[in-house]
N, C-alpha and C positions, 0 to 999 in steps of 0.2 A: 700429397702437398696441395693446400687450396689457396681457390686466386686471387686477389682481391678484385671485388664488383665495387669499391666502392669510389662516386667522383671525385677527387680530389678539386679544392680549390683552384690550383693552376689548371686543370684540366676543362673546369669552366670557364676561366678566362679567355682559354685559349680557342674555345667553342665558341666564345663572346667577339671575340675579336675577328673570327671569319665568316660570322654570323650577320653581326651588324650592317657592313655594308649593302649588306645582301636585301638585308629585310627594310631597307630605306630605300635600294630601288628598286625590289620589289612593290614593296608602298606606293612608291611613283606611279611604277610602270602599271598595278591595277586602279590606281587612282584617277589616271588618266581616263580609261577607261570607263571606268562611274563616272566622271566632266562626262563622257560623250553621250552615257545615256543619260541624266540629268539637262545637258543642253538639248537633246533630240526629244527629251519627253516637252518641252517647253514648246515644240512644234504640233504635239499634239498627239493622243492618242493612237492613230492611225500610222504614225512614224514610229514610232516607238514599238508597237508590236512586230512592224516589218522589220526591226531591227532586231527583235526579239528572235524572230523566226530564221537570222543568219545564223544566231548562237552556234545551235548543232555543226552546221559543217565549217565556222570560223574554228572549234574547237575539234574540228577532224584535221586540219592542220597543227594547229596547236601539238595535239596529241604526235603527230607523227615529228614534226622537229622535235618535240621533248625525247621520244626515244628513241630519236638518232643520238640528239644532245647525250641522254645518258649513257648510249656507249659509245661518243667521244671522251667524256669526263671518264668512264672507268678504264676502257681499254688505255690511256694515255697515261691518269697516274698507278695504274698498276706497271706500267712500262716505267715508269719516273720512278718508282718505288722498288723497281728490281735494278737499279741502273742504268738500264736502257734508253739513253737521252736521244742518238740519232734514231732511236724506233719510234721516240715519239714526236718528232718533226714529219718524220715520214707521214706516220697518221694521223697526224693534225692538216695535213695538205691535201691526203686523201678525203676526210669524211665532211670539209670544207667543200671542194667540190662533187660528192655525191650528196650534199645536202641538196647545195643552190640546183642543182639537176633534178633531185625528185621532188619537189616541193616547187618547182617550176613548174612540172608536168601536174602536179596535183593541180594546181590552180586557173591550169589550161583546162583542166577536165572539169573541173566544178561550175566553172564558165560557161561551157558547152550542154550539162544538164540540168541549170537552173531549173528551169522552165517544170520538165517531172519531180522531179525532188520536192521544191517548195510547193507543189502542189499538192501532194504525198505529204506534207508536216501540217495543210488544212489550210495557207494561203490561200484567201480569196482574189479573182482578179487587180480588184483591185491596187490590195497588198502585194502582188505580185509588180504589179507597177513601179509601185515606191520601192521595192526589192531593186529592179533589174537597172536603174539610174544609180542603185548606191553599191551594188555588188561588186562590177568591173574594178574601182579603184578601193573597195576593199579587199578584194584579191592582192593588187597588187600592195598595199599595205603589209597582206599578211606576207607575202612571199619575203619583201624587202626585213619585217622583223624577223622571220626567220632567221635569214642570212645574219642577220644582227646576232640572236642566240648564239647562231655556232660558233661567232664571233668571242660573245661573252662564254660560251663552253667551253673557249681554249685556254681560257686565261682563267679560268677556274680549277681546271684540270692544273693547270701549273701553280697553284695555289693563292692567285691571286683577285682575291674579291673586292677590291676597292673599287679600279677600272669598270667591272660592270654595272656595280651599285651608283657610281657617281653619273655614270652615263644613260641609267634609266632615269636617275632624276633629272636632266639636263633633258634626254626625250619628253617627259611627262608636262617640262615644263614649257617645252618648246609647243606642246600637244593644245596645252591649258589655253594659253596668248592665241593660236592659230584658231582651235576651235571657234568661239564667238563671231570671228572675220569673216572665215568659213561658210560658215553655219547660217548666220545672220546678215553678213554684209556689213558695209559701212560708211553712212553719211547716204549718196543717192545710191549705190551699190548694194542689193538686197540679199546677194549671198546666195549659197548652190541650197541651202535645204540641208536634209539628209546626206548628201552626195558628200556634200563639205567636211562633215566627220571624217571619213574616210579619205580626205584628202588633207586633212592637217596631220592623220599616222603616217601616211605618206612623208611628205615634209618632215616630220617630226626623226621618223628612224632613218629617212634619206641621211640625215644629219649625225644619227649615231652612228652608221655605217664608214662615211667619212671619216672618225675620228679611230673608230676602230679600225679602219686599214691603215690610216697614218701609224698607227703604235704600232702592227705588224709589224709592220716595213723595220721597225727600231730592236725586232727582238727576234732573236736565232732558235726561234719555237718552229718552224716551219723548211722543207727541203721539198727541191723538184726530183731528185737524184734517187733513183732506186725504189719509184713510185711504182710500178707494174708488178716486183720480185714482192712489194710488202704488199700489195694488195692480194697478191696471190695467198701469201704466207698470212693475212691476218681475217680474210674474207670470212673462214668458218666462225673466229672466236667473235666477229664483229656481228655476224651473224645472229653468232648466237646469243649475245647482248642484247642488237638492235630489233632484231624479229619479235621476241617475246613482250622486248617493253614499246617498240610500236604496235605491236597487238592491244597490249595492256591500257598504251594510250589511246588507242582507237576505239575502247569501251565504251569510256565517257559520252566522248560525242555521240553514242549509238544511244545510249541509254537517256542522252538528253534527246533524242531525237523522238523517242519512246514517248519520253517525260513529256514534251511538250504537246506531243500528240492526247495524250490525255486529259492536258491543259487545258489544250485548244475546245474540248468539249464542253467546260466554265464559261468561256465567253472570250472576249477580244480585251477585257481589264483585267480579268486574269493571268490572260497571256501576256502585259505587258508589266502587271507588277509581278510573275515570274521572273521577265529578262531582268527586271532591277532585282529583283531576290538573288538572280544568278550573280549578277558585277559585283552583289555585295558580301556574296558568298568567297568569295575568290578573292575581296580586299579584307574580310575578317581572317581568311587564312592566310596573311600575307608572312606570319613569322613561321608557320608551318613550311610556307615553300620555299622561303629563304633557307631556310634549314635542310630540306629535300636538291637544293641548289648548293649549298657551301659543304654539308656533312657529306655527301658519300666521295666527293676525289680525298678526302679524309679519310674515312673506309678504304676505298682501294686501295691507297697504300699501307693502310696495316695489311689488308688481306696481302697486296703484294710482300709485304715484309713476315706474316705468317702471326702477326700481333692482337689474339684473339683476347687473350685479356683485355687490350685497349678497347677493342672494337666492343665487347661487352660494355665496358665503362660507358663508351659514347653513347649508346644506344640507350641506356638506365637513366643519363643525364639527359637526350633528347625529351625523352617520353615525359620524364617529372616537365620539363618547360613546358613541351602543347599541351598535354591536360590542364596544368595550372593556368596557363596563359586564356587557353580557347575559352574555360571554365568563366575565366572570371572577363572577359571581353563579352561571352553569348551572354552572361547575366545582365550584363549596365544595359545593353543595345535591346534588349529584350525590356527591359523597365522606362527606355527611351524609344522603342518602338512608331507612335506614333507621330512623334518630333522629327526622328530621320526619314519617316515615308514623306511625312509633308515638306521634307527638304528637297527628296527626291523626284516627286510629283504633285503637279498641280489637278490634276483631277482626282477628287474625290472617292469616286468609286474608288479607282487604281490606290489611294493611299489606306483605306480601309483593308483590301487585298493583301497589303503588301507590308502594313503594321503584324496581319496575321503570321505572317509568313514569317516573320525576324520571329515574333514571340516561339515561334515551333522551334526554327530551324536551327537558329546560331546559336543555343544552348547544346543542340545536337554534334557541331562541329568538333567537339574535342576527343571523342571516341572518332571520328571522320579524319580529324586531325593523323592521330596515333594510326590508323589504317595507312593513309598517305606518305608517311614518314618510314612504317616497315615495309612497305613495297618498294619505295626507293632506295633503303638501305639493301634489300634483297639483292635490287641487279647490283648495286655495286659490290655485292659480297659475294658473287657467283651462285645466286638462286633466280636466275631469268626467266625462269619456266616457272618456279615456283611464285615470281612475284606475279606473272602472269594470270594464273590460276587466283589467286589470294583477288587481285583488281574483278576477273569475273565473276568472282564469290561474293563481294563487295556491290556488286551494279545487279547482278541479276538473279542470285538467291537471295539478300538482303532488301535492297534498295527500293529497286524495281516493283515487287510481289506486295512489299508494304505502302509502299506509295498509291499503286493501283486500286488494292483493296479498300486502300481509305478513300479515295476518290468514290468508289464505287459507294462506300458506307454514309460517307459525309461530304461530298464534294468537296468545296477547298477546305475546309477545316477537316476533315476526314482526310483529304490529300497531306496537308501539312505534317499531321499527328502521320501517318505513315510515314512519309520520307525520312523524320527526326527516328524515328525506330529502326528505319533499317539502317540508318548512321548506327546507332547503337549498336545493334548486332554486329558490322563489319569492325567497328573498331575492336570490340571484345574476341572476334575470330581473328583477328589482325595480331592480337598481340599473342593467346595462345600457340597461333603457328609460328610466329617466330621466337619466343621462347622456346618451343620445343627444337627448333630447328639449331640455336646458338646452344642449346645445353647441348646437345652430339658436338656440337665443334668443343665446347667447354671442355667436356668430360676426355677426349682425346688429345688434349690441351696437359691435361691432368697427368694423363698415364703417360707423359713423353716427357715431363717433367723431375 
């Protein structure tokens, strides 16, 4: 008996309608973001690359709430998805507080080794300067968004995407107003500088935080009651979620660390129209991560319900949106190339850099895309180990090796032309492994049928 792969209209809508909110404040939430470096580049090259230079280990955070984040959202609706409602209050009050506790300790510790680290990514004293006045209260920035994530990871898991979406844009916008004040001052008031960015994400998620404990407080998602027997009982599977896709997320920032290390070899405009290639990498894939955020507590629960046909569908209908989408997004930005570097930077060099860099890069994202989208759906499908492997395969057999070489061949137009390539390869290995991986589940789909 065969199954059908094929989407159904309603099956898009219904993709469309958990999808959207997501990818609006996602939009926001990395929009803000480009405001911070587009206002900090207006301070001047010298701020701008220091800020450059936090990238790596703001996204070694990053990385580790996202794969706490993804096994709250799986282990919770796969529990939601088998019936198990009081299991998934339990575990939503657990992985709440070991988020705010490890992600507390990480930022204590990143604190502590500024000083070797950015000296190790090619910060000069100076730079190091402008680092250690804007670090402390981006620490705390990132701590507080975190808490926020886990916040919006609950309520996704429970299938609800609006709450997060409307609350990053309310953050982003809260971000946008405070930056300038910040940053600049106002009237005799000259403003913190650099330090100021990081005190408007401050402010900005202080504010989502508040809203999002108020809605707790209104919803029977969460239990103190029998906290120690379920941590016992879910410690391995949590584990074994979280360990592999915090590994996984913890690549990134390794390999940007890498990345920018061989940046830093170009010059100090290079480095600085990378950090903007980076913000703008990350706002090009914004409906990729919307998607990696709304799709897999959708996953989990077919997996929890055993619904491998669906889960095929969703996945056929993911993939057609990011190619199509990234395809035709990295074309226009790439033929408007030199329009948005000079939006993004007033110095010259850095916009010539940084024209190059759109031209390579964001045609490259749509196979980058597709990579991103089957490693996510992986952990929520019970391939944590495999999504793990697939993310190293992605950063340091592909990525990594091509980017280097092309530096070494052609500096940053050799750099660029690399990077875009080893996109290419990871999405092309990205979708072979998990087609091979869903046709076993298919084919045993079949014979039980």
């Amino acid at each position: 008996m065969s199954v059908s792969t094929t989407a159904s209209p309603s099956l898009a809508r219904q993709l469309w309608r958990q999808t959207w909110p997501m990818t609006l404040g996602v939009l926001a939430l990395l929009g803000f973001q480009l405001t911070d470096s587009a206002f900090i580049a207006r301070l001047g090259t010298a701020p701008l690359a220091a800020q450059a230079y936090t990238f790596p280990l703001s996204f070694l955070i990053i990385g580790i709430q996202v794969g706490l984040g993804i096994a709250i959202a799986a282990l919770i609706s796969r529990a939601l998805g088998a019936g198990e409602a009081q299991r998934a209050r339990r575990l939503g009050s657990l992985v709440l507080l070991l988020g705010a506790a490890v992600l507390g300790g990480l930022a204590l510790l990143l604190w502590l080794i500024q000083a070797p680290i950015f000296t190790l990514l090619g910060a000069d004293s100076a730079t190091r300067a402008l680092i250690r006045a804007y670090w402390a209260p981006q620490l705390l920035a990132a701590w507080l968004g975190a808490l926020l994530y886990f916040g919006y990871s609950l309520f996704r898991a429970h299938g609800d995407t609006r709450l997060p979406g409307k609350l990053m844009v309310l953050t982003s916008l809260a971000n946008l107003v405070l930056d300038p004040l910040l940053i600049f001052g106002l009237g005799p008031w000259e403003g913190w500088g650099l330090p100021g960015a990081a005190w408007a994400t401050v402010l900005a998620f202080a504010l989502g935080l508040i809203i999002v404990g108020r809605r707790l407080a209104g919803r029977a998602w969460l239990a103190l009651e029998g906290l120690l027997d379920e941590a016992r009982r879910s410690a391995r599977p949590f584990l074994g979620i979280a360990g592999p896709a915090m590994v996984g997320q913890l690549m990134p920032p390794l390999a940007a660390m890498l990345a920018i290390a061989v940046v830093a070899t170009l010059g100090e405009a290079s480095v600085a129209a990378w950090g903007l290639a980076s913000r703008l990498e990350t706002l090009s894939l914004v409906v990729v991560l919307a998607l990696t955020m709304s799709l897999p507590p959708w996953l989990g629960r077919c997996y929890g319900a055993g619904d491998w046909a669906q889960v095929d569908r969703l996945l056929r209908l993911a993939v057609r949106v990011v190619v199509g989408w990234q395809l035709a997004l990295g074309g226009v930005l790439a033929l408007l190339a030199p329009w948005v570097a000079a939006g993004l930077s007033g110095n010259p060099e850095v916009q010539q850099d940084l024209a190059l860099l759109i031209r390579f890069l964001l045609p490259s994202y749509a196979l980058l895309g597709l990579c991103m989208l089957m490693v996510s759906a992986g952990n929520a499908l019970g391939w944590p180990l495999r999504s793990m492997l697939m993310s190293a395969a992605r950063l340091f057999l592909c990525y990594l090796p091509c980017l280097w070489l092309g530096a070494r061949l052609g500096d940053l137009v050799g750099l660029a032309a690399g990077a875009a390539l080893g996109n290419l390869l990871a999405g092309a290995l990205a979708w072979q492994w998990s087609r091979r991986l869903l046709r076993v589940r298919m084919d045993r789909l079949v014979k039980t049928i």
